[in-house]
N, C-alpha and C positions, 0 to 999 in steps of 0.2 A: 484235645485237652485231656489231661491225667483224671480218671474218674476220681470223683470228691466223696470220702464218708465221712459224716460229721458225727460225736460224738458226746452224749450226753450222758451220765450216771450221778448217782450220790455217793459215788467211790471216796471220793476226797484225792489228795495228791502226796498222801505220806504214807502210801501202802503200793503195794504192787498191781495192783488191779487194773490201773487204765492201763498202764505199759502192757499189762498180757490181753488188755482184749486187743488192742494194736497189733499187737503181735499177731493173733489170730485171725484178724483181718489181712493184715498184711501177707500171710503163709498161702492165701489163699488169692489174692491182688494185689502183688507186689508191686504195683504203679500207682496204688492208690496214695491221694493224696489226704493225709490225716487232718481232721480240723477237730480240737476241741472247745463246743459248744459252751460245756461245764460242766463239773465235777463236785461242786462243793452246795450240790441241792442237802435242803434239810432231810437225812436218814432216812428211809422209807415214804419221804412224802412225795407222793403219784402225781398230787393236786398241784406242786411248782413244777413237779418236772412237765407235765403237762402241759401249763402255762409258758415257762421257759419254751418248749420245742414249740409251740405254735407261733409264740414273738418271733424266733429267729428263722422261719421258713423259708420266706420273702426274700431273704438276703442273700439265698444261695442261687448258682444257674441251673437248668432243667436238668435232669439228671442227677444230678446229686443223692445219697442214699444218707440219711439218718440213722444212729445205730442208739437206739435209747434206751437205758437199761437204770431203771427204781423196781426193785424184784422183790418185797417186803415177799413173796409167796414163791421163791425160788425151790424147786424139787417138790412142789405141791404138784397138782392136779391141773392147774393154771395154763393154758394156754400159750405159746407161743405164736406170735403173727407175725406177717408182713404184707403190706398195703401199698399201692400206690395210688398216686395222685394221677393227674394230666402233664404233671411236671417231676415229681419226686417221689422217691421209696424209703421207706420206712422198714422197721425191724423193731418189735418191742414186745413185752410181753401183755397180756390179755388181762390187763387191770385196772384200765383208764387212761392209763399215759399218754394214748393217742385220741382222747376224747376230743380237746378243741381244735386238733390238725382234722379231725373228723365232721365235728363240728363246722369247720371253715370251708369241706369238699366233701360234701353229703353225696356226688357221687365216686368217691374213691373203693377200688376196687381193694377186698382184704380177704387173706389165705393166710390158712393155720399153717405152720409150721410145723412138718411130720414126715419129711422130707429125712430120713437119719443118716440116709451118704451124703449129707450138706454135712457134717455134724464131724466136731473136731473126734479123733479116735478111742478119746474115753470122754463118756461126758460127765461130770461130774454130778451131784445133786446140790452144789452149794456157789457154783460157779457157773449159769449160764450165760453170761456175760459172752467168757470168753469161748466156751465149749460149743454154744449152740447159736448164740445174734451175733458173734463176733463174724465166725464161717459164712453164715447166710447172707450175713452184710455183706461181705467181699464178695460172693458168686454174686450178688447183686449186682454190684459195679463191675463187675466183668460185663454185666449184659446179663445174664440168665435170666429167662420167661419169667415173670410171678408164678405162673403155674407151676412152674417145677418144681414151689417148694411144698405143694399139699392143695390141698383141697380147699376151695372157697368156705368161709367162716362164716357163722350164722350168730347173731346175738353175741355182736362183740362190748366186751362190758364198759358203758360209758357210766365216766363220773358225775350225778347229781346238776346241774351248775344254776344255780341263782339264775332267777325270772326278774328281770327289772318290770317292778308292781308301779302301776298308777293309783297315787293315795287321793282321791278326789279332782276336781275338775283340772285345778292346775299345781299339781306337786306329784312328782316321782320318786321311786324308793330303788337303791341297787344296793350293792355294796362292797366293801373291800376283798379283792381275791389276790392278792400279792402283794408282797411289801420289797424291794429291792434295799442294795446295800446303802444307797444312799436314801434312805426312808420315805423315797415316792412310794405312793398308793397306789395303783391299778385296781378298776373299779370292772365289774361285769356291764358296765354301760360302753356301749360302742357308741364308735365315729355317727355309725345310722342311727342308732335309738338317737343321739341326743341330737341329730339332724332334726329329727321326728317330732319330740319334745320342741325343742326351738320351733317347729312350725306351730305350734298353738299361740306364739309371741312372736308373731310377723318375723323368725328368722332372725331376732336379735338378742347375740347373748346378754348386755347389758340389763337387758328386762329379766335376768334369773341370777336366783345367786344357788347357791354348792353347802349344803348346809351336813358338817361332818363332826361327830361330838360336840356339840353347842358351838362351834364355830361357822360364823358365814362368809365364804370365801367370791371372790368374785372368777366366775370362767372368761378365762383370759385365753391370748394365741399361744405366747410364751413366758419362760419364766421374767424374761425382764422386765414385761407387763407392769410386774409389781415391785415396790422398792428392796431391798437385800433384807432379810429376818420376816419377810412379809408371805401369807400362805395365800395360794391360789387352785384355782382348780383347772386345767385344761387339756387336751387330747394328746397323747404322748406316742410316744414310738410306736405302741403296741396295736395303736389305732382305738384305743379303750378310754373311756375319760378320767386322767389322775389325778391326784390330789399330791401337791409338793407345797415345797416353800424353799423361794429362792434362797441360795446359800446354805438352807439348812434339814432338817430330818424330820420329814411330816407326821411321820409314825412315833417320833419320841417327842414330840413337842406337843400334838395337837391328843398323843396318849391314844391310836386308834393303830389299829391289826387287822389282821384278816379277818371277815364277817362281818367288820364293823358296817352299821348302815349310811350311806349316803342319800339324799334329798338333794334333789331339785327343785326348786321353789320358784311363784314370782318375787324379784326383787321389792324388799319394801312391806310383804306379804306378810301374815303371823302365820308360823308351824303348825301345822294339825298336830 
């Protein structure tokens, strides 16, 4: 099979920028096979592109390299890396982007980038995209060692990320960390914490309800669960517990964004 780089930025798609990192990849493994990931994350935000590459990991086959470029700190002082997994490589710069793919394989192995005969023949100070994770990406998928590109990385910088709190005996606190186009929620609660939770209620979701800007939603399996205009909460692709509503935009209906908090509650129960 043609080695796979898949490709993430906050480039957008009415400039030139993803065509040249392509490029640059390409110059370098001309068999690769290009996938883009997404390009139209919000301008310097670390904290979706992060999000975004950890959801879409899963979906690719072993080997596969990611080429992830949010560089609000490009021609700084900022680090350069790349990582692998037990399965996948990585390429991103040193600013959190790779926190929850990090988070998910606490033991993945990660090397600074310092390597400068990876490194396309001028590099620019405003374009590492394509000058320096573009190159590194392709000798990746060539095969090239991880070692080859530098030296193991010490205190690679993670983002922050919300502790889902226990507010008293029986109610939890997490909250919104992604709003997609279709205005689901993605919550910092996972598939396991809310296993966890449900074990204090014999393992039945019906006994909790999803309590999100004064709304209380019921956790459902899917969206059909509940009738068309109706909001629900349940475990989505990401494997994180969301908050949607059938047919419609949770984030512009129910008026909740990123940070907002979510509750878990007993059904029936009054709000601390």
């Amino acid at each position: 099979m043609r080695p796979i780089v898949a490709l993430l930025s906050d480039f957008g798609i009415h400039d030139h920028y993803v065509g040249a990192m392509k490029g640059a990849v390409l110059s370098v493994c001309p068999d690769a096979q290009l996938v883009d990931l997404v390009h139209e994350l919000p301008p310097h935000d670390v904290a979706a592109g992060s999000f975004a590459l950890a959801a879409a990991v899963d979906g690719f086959p072993a080997g596969a390299v990611f080429l992830a470029v949010v560089d609000p700190g490009v021609g700084s002082s900022r680090r350069a890396l790349a990582m692998e997994t037990d399965s996948h490589r990585f390429v991103a710069p040193d600013n959190g982007l790779l926190s929850l793919v990090l988070a998910d394989h606490p033991g993945a192995r990660v090397h600074t980038i310092t390597n400068a005969g990876l490194f396309r023949f001028e590099v620019s100070t405003t374009f590492h995209g394509r000058d320096v994770f573009g190159p590194v990406a392709g000798h990746l998928a060539r095969g090239m060692p991880l070692e080859e590109v530098g030296p193991p990385a010490t205190d690679v910088v993670v983002l922050p990320m919300p502790a889902v709190r226990q507010r008293g005996d029986r109610e939890w606190e997490g909250e919104v960390v992604h709003s997609d186009r279709f205005g689901n929620l993605t919550t910092n609660i996972s598939a396991r914490d809310l296993t966890e939770i449900l074990a204090h209620f014999g393992g039945d979701p019906t006994e909790v309800v999803v309590v999100v800007e004064g709304a209380i939603l019921p956790l459902v399996r899917t969206y059909a669960d509940v009738s068309e205009g109706e909001a629900c909460a349940l475990v989505g692709s990401s494997r994180r517990l969301e908050i949607a509503i059938h047919g419609g935009s949770a984030g512009r209906i129910l008026g909740a964004a990123r940070g907002a908090a979510v509750r878990i509650r007993a059904a029936g129960g009054a709000e601390s």
